[in-house]
C-alpha positions in Angstrom: -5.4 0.2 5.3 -5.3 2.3 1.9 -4.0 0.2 -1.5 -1.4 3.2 -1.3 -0.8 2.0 2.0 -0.1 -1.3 1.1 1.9 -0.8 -1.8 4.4 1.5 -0.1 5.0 -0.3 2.4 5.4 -3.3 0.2 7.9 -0.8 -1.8 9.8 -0.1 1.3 10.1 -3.9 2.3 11.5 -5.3 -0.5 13.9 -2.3 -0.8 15.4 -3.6 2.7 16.1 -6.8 1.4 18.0 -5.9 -1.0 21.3 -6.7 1.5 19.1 -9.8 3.1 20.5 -13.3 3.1 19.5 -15.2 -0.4 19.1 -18.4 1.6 16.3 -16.9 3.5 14.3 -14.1 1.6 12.7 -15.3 -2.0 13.2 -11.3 -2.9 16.7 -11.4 -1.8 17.7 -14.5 -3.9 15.9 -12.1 -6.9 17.9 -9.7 -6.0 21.6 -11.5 -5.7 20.5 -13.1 -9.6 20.1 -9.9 -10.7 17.9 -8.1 -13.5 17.7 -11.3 -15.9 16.2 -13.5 -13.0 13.9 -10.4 -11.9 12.6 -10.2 -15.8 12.5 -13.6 -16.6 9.7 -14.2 -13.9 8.0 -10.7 -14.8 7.5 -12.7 -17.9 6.5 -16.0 -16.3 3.6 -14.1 -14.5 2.5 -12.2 -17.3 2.0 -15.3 -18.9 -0.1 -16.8 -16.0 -2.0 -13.3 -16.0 -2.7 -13.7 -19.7 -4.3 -17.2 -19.1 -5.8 -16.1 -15.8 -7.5 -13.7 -18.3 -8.5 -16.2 -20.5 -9.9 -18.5 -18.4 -12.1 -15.4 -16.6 -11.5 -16.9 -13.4 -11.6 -13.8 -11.0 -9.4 -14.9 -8.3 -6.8 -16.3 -10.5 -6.8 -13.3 -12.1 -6.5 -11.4 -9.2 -3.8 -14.1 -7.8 -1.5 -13.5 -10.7 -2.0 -9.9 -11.0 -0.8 -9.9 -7.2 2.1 -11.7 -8.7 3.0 -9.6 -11.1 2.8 -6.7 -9.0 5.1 -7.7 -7.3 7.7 -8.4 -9.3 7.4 -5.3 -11.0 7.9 -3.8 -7.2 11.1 -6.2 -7.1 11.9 -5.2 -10.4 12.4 -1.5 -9.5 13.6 -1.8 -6.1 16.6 -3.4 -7.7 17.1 -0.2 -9.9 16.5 1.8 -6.3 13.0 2.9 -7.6 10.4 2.8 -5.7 6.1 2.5 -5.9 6.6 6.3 -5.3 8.1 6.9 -8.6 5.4 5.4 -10.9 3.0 7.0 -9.0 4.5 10.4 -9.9 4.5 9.3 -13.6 0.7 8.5 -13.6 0.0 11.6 -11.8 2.0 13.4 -14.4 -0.1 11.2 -17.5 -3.6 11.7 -15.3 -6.0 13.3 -17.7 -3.9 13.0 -20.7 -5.2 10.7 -23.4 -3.6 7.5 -23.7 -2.6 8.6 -27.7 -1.5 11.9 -27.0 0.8 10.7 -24.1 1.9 7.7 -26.1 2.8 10.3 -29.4 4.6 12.8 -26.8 7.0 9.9 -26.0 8.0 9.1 -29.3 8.4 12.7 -30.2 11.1 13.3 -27.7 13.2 9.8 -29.2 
């Protein structure tokens, strides 16, 4: 199984819990208390990244990176978005340089 694989299909899951019973799915509770909730815990795992990081313990790292993952995946089923989408967006950035990309965005503001 591909990381492609795994990360669509992850996509596609939590896009069918969106409707799911609260009391039962963890991503359907995100989902019923909306956007703030969904962010607020994007944040609390970046935090655990960043000292994940810190601490250079490899599987924490890679523990809370999971995490984060998937909130961000939680995070844009809610806006109907999907792993599908930000893979179009780094195809479209693939082989641009990180400055040039960056300055093209602020350009078109």
């Amino acid at each position: 199984m591909s990381t492609h694989d795994i990360l669509h299909r992850l996509s596609e899951t939590l896009a069918s819990r969106r409707h799911a019973d609260p009391e039962k799915s963890y991503t359907a509770k995100l989902f019923a208390d909306g956007p703030d909730s969904i962010l607020k815990k994007i944040g609390e795992e970046c935090a655990e990244l960043i000292m994940a990081g810190k601490d250079g313990k490899r599987l924490n790292i890679v523990r809370e990176s999971t995490d984060v993952v998937y909130h961000i995946l939680v995070l844009l089923a809610f806006y109907g978005l999907s792993i599908e989408d930000v893979s179009q967006e780094m195809r479209r950035r693939e082989g641009i340089s990180g400055i040039d990309e960056k300055a093209s965005r602020s350009a078109g503001k």
